[in-house]
C-alpha positions as CSV (number, residue, x, y, z in Angstrom):
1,X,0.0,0.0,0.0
2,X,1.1,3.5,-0.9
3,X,1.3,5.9,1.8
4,X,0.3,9.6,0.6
5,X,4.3,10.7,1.1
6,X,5.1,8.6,-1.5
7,X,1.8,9.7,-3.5
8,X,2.6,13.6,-2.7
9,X,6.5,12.7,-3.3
10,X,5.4,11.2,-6.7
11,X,3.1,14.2,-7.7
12,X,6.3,16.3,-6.6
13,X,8.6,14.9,-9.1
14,X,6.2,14.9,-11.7
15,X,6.4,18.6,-11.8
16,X,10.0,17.9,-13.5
17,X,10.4,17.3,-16.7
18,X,14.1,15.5,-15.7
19,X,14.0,13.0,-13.1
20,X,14.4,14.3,-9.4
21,X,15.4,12.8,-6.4
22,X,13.3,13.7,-3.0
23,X,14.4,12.6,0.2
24,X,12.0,13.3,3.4
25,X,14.5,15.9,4.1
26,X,15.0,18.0,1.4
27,X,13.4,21.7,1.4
28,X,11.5,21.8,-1.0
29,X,11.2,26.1,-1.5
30,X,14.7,26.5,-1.3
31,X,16.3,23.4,-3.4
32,X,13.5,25.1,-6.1
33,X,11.6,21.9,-6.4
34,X,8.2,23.6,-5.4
35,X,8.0,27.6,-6.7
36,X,5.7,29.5,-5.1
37,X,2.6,28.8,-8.2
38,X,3.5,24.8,-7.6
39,X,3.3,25.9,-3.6
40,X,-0.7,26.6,-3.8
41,X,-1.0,23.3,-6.0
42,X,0.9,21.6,-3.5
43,X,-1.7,22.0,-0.8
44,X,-4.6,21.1,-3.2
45,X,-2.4,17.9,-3.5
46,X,-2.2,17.7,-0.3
47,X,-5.5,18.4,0.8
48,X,-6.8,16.0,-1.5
49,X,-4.4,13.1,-0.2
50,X,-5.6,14.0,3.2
51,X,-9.1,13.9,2.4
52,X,-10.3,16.9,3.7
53,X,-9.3,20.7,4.1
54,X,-6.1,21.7,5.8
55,X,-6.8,23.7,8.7
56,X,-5.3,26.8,8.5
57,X,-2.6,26.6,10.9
58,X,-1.3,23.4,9.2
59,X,-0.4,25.6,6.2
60,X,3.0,27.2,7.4
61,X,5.9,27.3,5.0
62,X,7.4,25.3,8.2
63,X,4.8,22.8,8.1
64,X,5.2,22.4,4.4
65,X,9.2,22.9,3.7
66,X,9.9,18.8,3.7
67,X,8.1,15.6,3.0
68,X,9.0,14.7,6.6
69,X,7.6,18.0,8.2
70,X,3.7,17.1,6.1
71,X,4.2,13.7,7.2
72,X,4.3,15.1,11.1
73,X,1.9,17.7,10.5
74,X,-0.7,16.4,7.9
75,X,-1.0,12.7,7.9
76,X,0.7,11.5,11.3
77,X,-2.1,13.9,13.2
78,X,-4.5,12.3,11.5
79,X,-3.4,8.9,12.5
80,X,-2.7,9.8,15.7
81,X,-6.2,11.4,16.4
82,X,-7.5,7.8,15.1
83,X,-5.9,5.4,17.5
């Protein structure tokens, strides 16, 4: 089963028309894998792997700069609120 990481890291890389490499660490903004048009798409994406809206405190550039830092903010809350 696909996780939505790997979903949102797929959708990432296929903004690229070469083949990119995205670790859970990597910033995103700065390395210029997301610009700040493919930012606003990002959440959709996000949003839409989640399943519902993103409350708006979840939408920080610090809450959104890595794979790892959606992981803990997006989809690991949700699990955890779950269990």
């Amino acid at each position: 089963m696909t996780t939505e990481i790997e979903r949102l890291r797929s959708w990432l890389a296929g903004l690229h028309e070469v083949p990119v490499i995205i670790d859970d660490d990597i910033d995103l903004i700065e390395s210029g894998l997301v610009t700040s048009l493919q930012f606003v798409s990002m959440v959709m994406e996000i949003e839409r792997l989640h399943g519902s809206r993103l409350e708006p405190g979840v939408i920080t550039i610090e809450k959104m700069r890595t794979l790892r830092a959606i992981d803990a903010a997006v989809f690991r809350s949700r699990t955890e609120l779950t269990l």
